[in-house]
Backbone bond lengths (Angstrom), bond angles and torsions (degrees), N, CA, C in turn:
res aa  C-N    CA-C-N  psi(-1)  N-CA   C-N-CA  omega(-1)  CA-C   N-CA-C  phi
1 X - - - 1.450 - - 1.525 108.55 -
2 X 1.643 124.78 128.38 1.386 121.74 -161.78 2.021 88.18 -107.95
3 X 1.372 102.56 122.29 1.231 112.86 -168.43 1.709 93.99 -98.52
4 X 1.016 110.83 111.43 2.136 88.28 159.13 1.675 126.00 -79.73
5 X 0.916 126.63 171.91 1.273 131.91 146.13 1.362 128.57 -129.04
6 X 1.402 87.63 158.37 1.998 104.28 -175.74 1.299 86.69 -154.18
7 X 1.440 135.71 124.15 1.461 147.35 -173.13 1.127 93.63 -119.20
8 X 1.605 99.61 120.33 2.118 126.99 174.23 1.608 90.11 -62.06
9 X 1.509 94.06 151.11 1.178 123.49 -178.31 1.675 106.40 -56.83
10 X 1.177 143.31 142.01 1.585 136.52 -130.44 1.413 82.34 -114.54
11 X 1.173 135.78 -5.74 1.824 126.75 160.26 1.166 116.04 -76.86
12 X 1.519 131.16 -16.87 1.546 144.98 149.08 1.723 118.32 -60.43
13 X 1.153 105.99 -3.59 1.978 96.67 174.78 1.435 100.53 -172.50
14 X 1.104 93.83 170.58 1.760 116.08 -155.98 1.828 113.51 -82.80
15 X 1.147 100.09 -171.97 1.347 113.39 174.47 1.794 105.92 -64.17
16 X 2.026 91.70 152.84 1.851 88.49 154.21 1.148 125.87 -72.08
17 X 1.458 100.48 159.09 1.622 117.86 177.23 1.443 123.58 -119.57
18 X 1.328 132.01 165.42 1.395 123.52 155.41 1.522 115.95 -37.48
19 X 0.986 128.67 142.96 1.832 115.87 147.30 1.374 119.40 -63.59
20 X 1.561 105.69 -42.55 1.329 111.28 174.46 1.213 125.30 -40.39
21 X 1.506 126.78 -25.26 1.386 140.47 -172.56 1.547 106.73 -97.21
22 X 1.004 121.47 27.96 1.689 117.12 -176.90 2.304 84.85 -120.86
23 X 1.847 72.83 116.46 1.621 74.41 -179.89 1.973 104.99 -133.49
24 X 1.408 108.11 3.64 1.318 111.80 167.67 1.313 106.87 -134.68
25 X 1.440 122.80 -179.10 1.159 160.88 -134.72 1.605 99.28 -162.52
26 X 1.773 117.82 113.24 1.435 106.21 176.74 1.911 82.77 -125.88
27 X 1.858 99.38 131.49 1.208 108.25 167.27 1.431 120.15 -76.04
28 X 1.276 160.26 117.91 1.092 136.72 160.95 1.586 118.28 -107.99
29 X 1.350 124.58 -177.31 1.252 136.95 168.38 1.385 135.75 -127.59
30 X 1.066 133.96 128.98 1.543 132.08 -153.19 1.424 120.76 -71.98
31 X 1.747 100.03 -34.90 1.786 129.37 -176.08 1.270 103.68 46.24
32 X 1.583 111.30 31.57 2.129 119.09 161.67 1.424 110.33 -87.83
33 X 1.083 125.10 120.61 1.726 120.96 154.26 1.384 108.13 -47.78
34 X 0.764 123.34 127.10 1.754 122.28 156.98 1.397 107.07 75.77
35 X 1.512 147.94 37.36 1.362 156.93 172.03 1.244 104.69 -85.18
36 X 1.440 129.86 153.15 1.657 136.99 177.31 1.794 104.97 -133.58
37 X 0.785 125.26 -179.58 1.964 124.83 -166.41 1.962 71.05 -100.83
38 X 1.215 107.79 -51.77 1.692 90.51 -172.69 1.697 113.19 -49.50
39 X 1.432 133.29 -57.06 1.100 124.67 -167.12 1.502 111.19 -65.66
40 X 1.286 123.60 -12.29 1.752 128.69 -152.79 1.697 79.91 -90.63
41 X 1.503 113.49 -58.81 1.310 122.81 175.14 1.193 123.53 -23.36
42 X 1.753 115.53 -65.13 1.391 136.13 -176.35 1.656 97.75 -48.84
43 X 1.489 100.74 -70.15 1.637 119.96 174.59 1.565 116.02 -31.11
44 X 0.598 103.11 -6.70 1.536 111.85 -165.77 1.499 120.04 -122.29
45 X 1.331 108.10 -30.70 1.075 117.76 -161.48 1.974 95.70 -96.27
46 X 1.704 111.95 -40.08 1.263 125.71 -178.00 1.555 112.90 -77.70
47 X 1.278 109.07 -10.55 1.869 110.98 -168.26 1.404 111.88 -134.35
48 X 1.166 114.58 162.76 1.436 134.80 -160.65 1.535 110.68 -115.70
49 X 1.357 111.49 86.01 1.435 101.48 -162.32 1.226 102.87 -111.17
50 X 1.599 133.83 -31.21 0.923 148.23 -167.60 1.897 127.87 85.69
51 X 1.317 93.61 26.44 1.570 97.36 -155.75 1.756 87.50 -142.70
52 X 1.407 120.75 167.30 1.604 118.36 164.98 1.523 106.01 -171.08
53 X 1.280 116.05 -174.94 1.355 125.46 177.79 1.673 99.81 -141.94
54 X 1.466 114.95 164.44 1.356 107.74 173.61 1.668 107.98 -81.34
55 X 1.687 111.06 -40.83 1.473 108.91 -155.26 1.630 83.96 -135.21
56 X 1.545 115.49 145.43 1.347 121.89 167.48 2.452 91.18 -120.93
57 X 1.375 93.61 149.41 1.110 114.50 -176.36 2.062 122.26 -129.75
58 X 1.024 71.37 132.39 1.991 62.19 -179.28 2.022 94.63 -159.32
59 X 0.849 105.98 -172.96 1.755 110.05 -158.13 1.104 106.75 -48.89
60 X 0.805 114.25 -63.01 1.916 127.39 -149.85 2.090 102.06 -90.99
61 X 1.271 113.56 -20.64 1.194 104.18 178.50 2.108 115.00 178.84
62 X 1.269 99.28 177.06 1.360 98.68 -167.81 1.612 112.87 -125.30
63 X 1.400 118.48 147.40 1.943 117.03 -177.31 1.501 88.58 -130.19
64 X 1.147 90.96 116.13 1.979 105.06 138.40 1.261 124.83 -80.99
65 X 1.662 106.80 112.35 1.216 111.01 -163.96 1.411 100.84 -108.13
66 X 1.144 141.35 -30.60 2.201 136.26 163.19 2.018 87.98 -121.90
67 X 1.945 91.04 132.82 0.775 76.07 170.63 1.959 124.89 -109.60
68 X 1.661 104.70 -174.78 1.091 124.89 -161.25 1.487 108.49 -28.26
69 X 0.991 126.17 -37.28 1.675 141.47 -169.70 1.849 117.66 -85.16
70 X 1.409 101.74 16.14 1.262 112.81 -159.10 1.430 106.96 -152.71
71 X 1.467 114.62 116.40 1.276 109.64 171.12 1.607 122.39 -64.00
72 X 1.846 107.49 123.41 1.197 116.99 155.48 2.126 121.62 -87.47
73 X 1.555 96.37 143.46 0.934 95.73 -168.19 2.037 116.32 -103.65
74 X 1.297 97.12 91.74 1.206 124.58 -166.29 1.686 131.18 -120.09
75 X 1.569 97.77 -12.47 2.074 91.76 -176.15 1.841 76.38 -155.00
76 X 1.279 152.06 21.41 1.164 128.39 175.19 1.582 124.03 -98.38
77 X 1.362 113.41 18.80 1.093 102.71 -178.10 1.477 137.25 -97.41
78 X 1.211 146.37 149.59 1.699 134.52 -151.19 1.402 101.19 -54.70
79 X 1.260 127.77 -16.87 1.616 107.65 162.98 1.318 141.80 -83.68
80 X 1.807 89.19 10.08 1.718 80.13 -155.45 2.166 86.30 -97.05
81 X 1.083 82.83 143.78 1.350 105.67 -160.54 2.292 104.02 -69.86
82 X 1.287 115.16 -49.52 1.035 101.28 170.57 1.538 148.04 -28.86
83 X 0.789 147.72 71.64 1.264 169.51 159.43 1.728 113.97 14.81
84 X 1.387 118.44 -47.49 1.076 131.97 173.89 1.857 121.21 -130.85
85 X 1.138 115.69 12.35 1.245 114.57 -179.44 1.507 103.61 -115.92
86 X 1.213 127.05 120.94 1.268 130.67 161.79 1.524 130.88 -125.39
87 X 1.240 115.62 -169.93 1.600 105.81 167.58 1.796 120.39 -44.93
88 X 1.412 96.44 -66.97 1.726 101.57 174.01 1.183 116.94 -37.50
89 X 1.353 134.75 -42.50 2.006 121.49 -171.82 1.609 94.51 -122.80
90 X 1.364 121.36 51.95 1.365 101.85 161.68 1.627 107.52 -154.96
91 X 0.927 129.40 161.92 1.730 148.18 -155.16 1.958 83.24 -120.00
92 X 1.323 98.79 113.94 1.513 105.05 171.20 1.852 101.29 -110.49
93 X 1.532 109.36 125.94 1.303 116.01 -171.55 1.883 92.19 -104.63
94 X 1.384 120.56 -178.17 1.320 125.19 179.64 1.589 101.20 -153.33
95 X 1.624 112.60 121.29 1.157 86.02 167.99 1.821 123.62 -124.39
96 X 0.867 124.56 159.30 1.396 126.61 -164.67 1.501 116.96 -91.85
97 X 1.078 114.63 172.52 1.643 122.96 177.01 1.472 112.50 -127.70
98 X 1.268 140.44 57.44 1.572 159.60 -151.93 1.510 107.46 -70.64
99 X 1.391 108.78 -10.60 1.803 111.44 157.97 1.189 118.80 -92.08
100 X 1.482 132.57 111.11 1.339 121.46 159.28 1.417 96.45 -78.01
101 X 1.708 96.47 110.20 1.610 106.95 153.25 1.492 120.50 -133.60
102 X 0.923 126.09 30.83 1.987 134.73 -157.47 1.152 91.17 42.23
103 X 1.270 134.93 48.06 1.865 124.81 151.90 1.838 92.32 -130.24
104 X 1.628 100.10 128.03 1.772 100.93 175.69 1.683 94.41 -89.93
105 X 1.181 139.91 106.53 1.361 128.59 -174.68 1.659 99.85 -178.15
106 X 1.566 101.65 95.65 1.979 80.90 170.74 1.320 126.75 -77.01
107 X 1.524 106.09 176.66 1.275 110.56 -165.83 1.180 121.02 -73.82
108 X 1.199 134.02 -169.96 1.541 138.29 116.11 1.332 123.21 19.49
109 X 1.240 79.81 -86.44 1.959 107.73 -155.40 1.854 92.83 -45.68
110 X 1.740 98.36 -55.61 1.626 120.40 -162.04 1.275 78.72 -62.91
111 X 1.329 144.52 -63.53 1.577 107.67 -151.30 1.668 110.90 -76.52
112 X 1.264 126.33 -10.14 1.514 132.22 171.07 1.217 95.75 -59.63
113 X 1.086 125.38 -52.45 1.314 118.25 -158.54 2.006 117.76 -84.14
114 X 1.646 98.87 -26.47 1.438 88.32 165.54 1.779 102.59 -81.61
115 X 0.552 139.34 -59.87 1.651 130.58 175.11 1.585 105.34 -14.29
116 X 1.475 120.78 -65.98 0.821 107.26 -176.00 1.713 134.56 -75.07
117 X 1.205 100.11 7.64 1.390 120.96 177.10 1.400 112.46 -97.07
118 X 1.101 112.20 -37.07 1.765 130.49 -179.58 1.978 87.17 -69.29
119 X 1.011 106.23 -66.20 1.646 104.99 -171.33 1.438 102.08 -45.51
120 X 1.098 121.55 -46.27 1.634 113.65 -155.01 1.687 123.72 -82.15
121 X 1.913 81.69 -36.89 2.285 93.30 152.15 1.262 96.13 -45.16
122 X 1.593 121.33 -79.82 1.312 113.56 -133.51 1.804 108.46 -94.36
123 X 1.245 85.03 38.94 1.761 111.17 153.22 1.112 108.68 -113.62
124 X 1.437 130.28 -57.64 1.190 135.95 -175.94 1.687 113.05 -53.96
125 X 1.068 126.93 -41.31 1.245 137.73 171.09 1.358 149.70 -124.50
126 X 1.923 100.07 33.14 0.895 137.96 173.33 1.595 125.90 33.97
């Protein structure tokens, strides 16, 4: 699987971490018409949002935008309801909707392709 990268601007995500400490997988969704892992990347990489994902996904291909060894800041906030999953032990993925068609919903292809990305973390880090 050919991963790219484009690394968000380092005021968008946290300190390194163990790897050892990555024990979830957080799915998210973009809810953009027409978004690509490249533009989220760019976006990310040029702006100060305070927020990030590790990997954005959409049909045709995937960007690591903070990497694996580094907390992204994506499920830690006092609302997020999970109990034990937070920024520190989890791999936050993003996924995109690369058709502008007035439907926010990716395709196919994008969910083949996070599947197969989800499989290959949680090979990689058992």
């Amino acid at each position: 699987m050919k991963i790219k990268t484009n690394l968000a601007n380092k005021d968008n995500y946290g300190v390194s971490r163990s790897l050892s400490s990555i024990e979830y997988i957080v799915i998210h969704y973009t809810a953009n018409d027409g978004d690509t892992d490249e533009n989220n990347g760019t976006y990310f990489k040029n702006n100060v949002v305070e927020a990030s994902a590790h990997y954005f996904v959409d049909s045709d291909s995937i960007t690591q935008s903070v990497p694996d060894n580094c907390v992204a800041w994506h499920c830690g906030a006092l609302s997020y309801k999970h109990v034990k999953c937070r920024n520190t032990n989890s791999i936050g993925i993003e996924i995109c909707d690369d058709t502008k068609n007035g439907v926010i919903y990716p395709n196919a292809k994008t969910i083949a392709n996070t599947i197969k990305l989800v499989e290959w973390l949680m090979k990689k880090y058992s």
